[in-house]
FIFIDO-494333 format. One record per residue (C-alpha): residue number from 1; residue in one letter; x, y, z. Coordinates in steps of 0.5 Angstrom, whole numbers. Example, Ala and Ser with C-alpha at 12.3 -4.5 7.8 and 13.67 -1.06 7.14 Angstrom:
[site 1,A,[25,-9,16]],
[site 2,S,[27,-2,14]],
END
This chain:
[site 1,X,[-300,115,121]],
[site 2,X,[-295,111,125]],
[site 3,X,[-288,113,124]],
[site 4,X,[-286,121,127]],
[site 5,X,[-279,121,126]],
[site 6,X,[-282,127,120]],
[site 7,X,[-284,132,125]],
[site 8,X,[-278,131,129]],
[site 9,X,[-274,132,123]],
[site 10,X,[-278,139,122]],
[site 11,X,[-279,140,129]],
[site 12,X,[-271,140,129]],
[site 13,X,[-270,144,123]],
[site 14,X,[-274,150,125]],
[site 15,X,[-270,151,132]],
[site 16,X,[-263,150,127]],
[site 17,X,[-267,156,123]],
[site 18,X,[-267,159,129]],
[site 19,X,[-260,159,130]],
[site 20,X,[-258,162,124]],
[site 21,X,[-263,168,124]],
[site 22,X,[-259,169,130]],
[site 23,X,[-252,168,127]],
[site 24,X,[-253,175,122]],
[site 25,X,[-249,175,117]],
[site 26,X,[-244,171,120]],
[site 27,X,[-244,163,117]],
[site 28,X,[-238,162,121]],
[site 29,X,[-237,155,124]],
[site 30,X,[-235,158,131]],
[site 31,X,[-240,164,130]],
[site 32,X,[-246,158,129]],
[site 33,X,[-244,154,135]],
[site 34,X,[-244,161,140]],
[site 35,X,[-251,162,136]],
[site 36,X,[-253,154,138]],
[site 37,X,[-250,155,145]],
[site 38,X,[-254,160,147]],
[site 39,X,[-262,160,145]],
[site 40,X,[-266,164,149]],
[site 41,X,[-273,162,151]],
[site 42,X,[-274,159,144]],
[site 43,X,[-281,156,143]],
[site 44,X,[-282,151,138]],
[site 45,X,[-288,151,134]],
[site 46,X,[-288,145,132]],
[site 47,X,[-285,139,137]],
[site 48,X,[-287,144,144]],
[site 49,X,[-293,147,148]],
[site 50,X,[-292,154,148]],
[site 51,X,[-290,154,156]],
[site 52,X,[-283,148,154]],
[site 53,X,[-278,153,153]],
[site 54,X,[-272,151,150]],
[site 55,X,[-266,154,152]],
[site 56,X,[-257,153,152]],
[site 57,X,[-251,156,154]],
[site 58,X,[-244,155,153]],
[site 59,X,[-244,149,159]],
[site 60,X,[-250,146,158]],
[site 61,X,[-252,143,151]],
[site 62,X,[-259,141,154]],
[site 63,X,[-264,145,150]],
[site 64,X,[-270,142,153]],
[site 65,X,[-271,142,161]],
[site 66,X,[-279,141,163]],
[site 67,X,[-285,137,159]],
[site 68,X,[-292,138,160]],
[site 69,X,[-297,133,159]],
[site 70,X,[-302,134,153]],
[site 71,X,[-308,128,151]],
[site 72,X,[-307,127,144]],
[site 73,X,[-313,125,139]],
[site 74,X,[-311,123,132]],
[site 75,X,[-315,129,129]],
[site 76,X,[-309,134,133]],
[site 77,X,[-304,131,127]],
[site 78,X,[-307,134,122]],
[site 79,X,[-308,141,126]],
[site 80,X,[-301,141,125]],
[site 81,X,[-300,142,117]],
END
């Protein structure tokens, strides 16, 4: 396997799924961004190790502030699925 880009793709789309459980009944625009400016100690499955939290706010868009190291083995992908 030499191409990742896919598990960023679902690794992204499951912190989008979390934006929208967030967001209720409410699919409006403005309700969207306010859900996506404010994730609160969302731990991705997929792209994160379970102590890299990510987080926003409506003044700071980064979702991702700390990194860890991690040893990977060709064999942890397929854990994965």
């Amino acid at each position: 396997m030499t191409d990742l880009s896919y598990v960023f793709a679902y690794a992204v789309s499951l912190t989008m799924l979390k934006v929208l459980q967030q967001c209720g009944d409410d699919f409006s625009r403005e309700n969207i961004m306010k859900q996506a400016a404010n994730i609160k100690d969302y731990v991705n499955p997929v792209m994160t190790l379970p102590a890299i939290k990510i987080n926003t706010s409506p003044t700071n868009f980064h979702p991702i502030k700390a990194m860890q190291l991690m040893k990977w083995d060709r064999q942890d992908l397929g854990s994965l699925w």
